[in-house]
N, C-alpha and C positions, 0 to 999 in steps of 0.2 A: 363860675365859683372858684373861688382862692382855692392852692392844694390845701392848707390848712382845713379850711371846712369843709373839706371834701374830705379829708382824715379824720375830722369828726364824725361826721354823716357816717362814715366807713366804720366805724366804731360803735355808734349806734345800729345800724344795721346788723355789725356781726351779732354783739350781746342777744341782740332781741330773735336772729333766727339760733341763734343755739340753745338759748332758753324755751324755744317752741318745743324743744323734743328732739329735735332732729339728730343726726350724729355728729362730730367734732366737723369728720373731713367731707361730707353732703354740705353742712353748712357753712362750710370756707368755698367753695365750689358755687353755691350759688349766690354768696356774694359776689363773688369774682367776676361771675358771668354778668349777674347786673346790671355790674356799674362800669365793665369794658361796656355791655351792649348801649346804656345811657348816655356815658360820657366818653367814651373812645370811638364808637360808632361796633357794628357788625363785623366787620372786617376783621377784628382786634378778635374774634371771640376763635377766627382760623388758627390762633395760636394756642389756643388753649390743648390741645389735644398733645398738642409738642411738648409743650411744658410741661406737660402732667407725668409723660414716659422720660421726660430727659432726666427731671431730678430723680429717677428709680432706677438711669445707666451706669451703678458706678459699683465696680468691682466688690469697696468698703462696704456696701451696703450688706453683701451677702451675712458678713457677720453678725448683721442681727437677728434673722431669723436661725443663726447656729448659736449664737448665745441664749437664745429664747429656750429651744432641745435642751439643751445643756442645763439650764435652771429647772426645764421642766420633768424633765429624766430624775433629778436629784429628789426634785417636792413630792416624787410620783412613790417614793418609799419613804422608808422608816428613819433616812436618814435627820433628818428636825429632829425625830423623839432620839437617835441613838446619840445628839450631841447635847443636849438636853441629861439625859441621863449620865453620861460622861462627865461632862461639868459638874453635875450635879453630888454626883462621887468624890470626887476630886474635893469639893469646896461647903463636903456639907459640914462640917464642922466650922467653919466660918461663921459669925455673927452676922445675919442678913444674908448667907452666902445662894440662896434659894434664886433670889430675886440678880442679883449677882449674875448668878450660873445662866437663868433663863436672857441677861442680856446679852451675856458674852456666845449662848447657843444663837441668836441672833445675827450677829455681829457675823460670825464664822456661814450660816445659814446664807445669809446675803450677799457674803463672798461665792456661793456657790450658786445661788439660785436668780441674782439678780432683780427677784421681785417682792415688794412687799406685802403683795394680799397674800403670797404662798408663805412669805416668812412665820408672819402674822398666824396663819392657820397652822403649819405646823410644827413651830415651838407651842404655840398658843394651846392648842388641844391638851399638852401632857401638861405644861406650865402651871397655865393660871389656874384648873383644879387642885393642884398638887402644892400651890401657895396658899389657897382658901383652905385648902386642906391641914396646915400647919401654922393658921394666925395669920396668915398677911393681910391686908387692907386690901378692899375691894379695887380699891382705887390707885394702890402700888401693883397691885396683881394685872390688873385691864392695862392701865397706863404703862408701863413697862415695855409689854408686850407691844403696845401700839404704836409704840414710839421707837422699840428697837428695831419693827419690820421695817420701819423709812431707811434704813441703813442698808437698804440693798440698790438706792438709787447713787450710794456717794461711794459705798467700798467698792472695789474694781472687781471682777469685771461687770459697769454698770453699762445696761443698754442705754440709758441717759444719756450719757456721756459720748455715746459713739453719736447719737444725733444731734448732739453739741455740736462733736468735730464735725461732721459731714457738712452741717447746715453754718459753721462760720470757716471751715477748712482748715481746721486745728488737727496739730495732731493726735490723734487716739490714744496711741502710745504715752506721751504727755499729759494726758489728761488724766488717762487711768492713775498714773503714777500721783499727779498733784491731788487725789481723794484719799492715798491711804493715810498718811500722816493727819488730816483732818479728821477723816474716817472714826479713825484710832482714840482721836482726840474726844470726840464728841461721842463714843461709847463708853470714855472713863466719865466725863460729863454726866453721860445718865446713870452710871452707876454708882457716881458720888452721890447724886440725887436720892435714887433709891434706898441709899444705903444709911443716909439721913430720914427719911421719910420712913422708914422702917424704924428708925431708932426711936424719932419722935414721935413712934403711935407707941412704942413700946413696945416693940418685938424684936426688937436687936439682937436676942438671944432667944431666937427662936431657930433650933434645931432639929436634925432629918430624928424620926425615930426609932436609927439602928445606924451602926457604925461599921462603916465598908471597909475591911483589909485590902491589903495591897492586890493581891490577885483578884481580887472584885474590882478592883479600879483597871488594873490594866487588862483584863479579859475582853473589856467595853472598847479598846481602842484600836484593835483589828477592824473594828467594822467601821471607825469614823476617819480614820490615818489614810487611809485611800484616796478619797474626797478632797481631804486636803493638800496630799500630793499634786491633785489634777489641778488645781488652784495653783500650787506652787510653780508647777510645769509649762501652764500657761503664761502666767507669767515670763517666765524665764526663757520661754520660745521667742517671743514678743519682744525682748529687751534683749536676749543672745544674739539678736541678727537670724535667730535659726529660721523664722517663716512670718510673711506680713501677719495682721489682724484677721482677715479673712479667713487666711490658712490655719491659724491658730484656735481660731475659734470654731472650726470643721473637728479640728483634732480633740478639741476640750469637748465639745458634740457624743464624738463618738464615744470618746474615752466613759464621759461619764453613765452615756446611757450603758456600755459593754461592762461595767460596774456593778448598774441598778441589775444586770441580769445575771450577772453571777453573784455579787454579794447578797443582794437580797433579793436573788430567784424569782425574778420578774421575767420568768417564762413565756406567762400568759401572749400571746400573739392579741388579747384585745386588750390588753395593760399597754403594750408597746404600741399598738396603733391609737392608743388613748394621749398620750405624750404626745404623738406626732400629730395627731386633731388638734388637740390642745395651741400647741406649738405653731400650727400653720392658723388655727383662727385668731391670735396674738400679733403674730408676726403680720401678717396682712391688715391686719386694722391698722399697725405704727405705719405699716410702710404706704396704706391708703391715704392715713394722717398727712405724711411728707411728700409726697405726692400732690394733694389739694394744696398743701402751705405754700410747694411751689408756684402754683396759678396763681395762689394770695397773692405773694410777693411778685408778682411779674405784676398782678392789677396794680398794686402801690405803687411799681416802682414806675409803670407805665403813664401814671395819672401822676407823677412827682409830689406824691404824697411822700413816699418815705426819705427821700431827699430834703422835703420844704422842712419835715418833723426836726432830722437832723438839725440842720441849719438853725430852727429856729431856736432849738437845745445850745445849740455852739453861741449863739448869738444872745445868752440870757447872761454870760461873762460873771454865773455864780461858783462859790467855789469846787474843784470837786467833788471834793467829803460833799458838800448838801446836793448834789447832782448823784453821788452815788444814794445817799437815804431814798431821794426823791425816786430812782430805779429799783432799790428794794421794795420801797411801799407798792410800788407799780406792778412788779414781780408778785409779793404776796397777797397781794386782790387778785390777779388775776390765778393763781394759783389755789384759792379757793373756791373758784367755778371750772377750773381747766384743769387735765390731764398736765402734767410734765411735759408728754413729748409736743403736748399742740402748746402750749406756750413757748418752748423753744424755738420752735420752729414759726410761731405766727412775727414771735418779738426779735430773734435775733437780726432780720435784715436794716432795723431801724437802730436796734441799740451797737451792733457794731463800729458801725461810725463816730458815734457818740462815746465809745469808749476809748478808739484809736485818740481821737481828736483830745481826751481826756489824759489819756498814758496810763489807761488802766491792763493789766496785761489780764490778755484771753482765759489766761488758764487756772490763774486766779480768781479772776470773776467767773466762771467756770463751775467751781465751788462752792462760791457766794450763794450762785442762781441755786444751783441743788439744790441746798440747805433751805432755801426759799422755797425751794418743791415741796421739801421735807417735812417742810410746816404745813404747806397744803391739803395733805395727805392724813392727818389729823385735827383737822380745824372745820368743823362746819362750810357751808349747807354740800359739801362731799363727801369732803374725809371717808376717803376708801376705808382707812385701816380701822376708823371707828365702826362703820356696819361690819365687816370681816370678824372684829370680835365679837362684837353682838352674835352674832351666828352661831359661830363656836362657843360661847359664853352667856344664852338667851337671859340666866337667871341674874344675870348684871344687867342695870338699868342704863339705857344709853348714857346719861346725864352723868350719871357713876366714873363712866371710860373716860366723858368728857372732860370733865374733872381732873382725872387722875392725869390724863395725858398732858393740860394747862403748864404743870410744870418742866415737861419736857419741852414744851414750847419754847418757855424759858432758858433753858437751856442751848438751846438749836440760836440763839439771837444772842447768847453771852459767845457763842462759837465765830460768831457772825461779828462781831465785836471784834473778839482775839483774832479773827484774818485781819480786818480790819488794820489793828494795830501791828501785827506781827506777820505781812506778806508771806514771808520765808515760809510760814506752815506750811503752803499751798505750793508753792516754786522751788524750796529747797530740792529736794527729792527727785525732781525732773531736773534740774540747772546737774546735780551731782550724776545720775546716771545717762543723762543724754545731752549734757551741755549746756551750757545758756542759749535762752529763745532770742530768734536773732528780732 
């Protein structure tokens, strides 16, 4: 059999044992074993063990079960509700500033927590009550929320991103840096959105129902100023030269969780052993994930399927604008049955090549792909962020979220566009703090 339809076969096969039930990285694993044992012979399957522990030997790695603590230290309080309220203060006299405040508590939330089903739930909780509560549309109020928790895979520090670099050998540092200006970009995006959709239901001046003084505003930012620090600090560890990603994000770990226990007196010894459960069954799943994708890719590569794929992409001599569409559409199917990190990591060893060969730069596309996550994560038959608020939100009808969320979709593909057209979004910002990629 041609590697081509052995690449099919191999495509067939994954789809159908992952729709069995099974788990992402069980079912990359026993694909792999398969079709080495089928078509590479028994011998082939001696490697499998190797493979499995080598992609798990690398220093980088360690950061992500410390960025996980770190998210999970933060979701594990009150911090969601105290920047929520904060905003909220600040921007309630604003026409639509409600819906406003709950993205921009979002935005900030994902900076710190890195995930969207916590972002989701804990802006979500005070939020969308407190919108239903003063006029808003079911459908601004759900959708907002659902679409601002995706912003914790593109604003930095995203674990995404670090499984990006690892799985194409980009750098972190650069990566992190080329999501903040899009980040940035694609929160005014939903909040032009919102801000419109507010207005054409007819609640554009719908206001809080008491008016905060200055000392009611800043009394609220003791408790949220800290958090933000730790965001800033890591950063600035990470781009000073002061300590790699690993070490930086050990430090953004402790900081934060040494925070949840004095600011908001997260004493309890089964609160802080809750985080770290939390935190270790998270972290072992990604890192189980990348682990098995390694075997994947060692089957492909071993059976010169991801090679023939390339090749046979390089040798269709169409432009790359419709090679790039033809990779998003690919990206965004498979991101409505998959996690993030397992489509990274199943598709990066085949589209690398295809992107070099293209002159699409990594870190660019990088962003592209998120945003492509981004969409996954609210779109049907998954969409985390859509059951997340169902939970917190029972008395909204799914359909209601789904709805509401359609136009952030929209959104997320006008952003997709503007890279498109305007690379520098994405590359400015790294080219000026760390130089041009060579």
């Amino acid at each position: 059999m041609d590697p081509l339809s052995l690449g099919l076969l191999v495509a067939v096969a994954t789809v159908a044992i992952l729709f069995s039930g099974v788990s992402v990285a069980v079912g990359l694993l026993i694909v792999s074993a398969l079709f080495l044992l089928v078509f590479d012979g028994a011998r082939s399957l001696e490697m499998m063990p190797e493979i499995f522990f080598a992609d798990l030997n690398s220093f980088t790695i360690l950061s992500i079960p410390m960025f996980i603590i770190m998210g999970a230290a933060v979701a594990s309080t009150r911090a969601g509700a105290d920047l929520f309220e904060a905003l909220e203060r600040w921007m309630t006299r604003v026409p639509g500033g409600l819906v406003v405040s709950n993205l921009g508590a979002c935005a900030l939330f994902s900076a710190m927590s890195g995930s969207s089903p916590a972002t989701c739930a804990a802006i979500g909780k005070m939020g969308i009550p407190e919108m239903q509560k003063r006029g808003y549309p079911d459908t601004v109020a759900a959708g907002s929320i659902a679409a601002g928790g995706t912003l914790g895979i593109l604003i930095p520090p995203s674990v995404t991103m670090i499984v990006y670099g690892i799985a194409t050998e980009t750098s972190i540092g650069r990566l992190f840096l080329a999501g903040i200006v899009p980040g940035v970009m694609l929160t005014l995006l939903f909040m032009a959105w919102a801000i419109f959709a507010t207005w054409r239901s007819g609640n554009a001046m719908v206001l809080a129902s008491r008016h905060y003084s200055i000392r009611e505003r800043l009394e609220i930012l003791p408790r949220v100023v800290p958090f933000l620090l730790v965001i800033v600090g890591v950063l600035y560890s990470m781009y000073g030269g002061i300590a790699t990603t690993s070490e930086t994000a050990a430090v953004g770990a402790l900081l934060c969780l040494g925070m949840a226990i004095v600011i908001y007196r997260m004493w309890s010894p089964v609160a802080i052993w809750g985080v770290l459960r939390d935190s270790t069954k998270e972290s072992v799943m990604i890192l189980f994930i990348m682990a098995a994708a390694g075997v994947f890719a060692y089957m492909m590569s071993s059976l010169f399927i991801t090679q023939s794929i390339a090749q046979w992409i390089a040798g269709l001599e169409v432009n790359r604008w419709v090679l790039m569409i033809l990779i998003n559409i690919f990206l965004l199917v498979a991101g409505f049955f998959l996690p993030p990190v397992a489509v990274i990591l199943m598709t990066a060893p085949i589209l690398m090549p295809i992107l070099d060969a293209a002159d699409f730069d990594p870190y660019w596309f990088a962003v592209i792909l998120t945003i492509n996550m981004e969409i996954g994560l609210i779109t049907p038959p998954v969409g985390l962020n859509l059951f997340v608020i169902n939970s917190i939100a029972p008395k909204i009808p799914l359909k209601t979220i789904l709805w509401g969320s359609a136009p952030f979709v929209g959104c997320m593909f006008l952003a997709i566009f503007l890279l498109c057209l305007f690379p520098g979004l994405a590359t400015w910002l790294p080219d000026v703090v760390m130089g041009p990629s060579l």
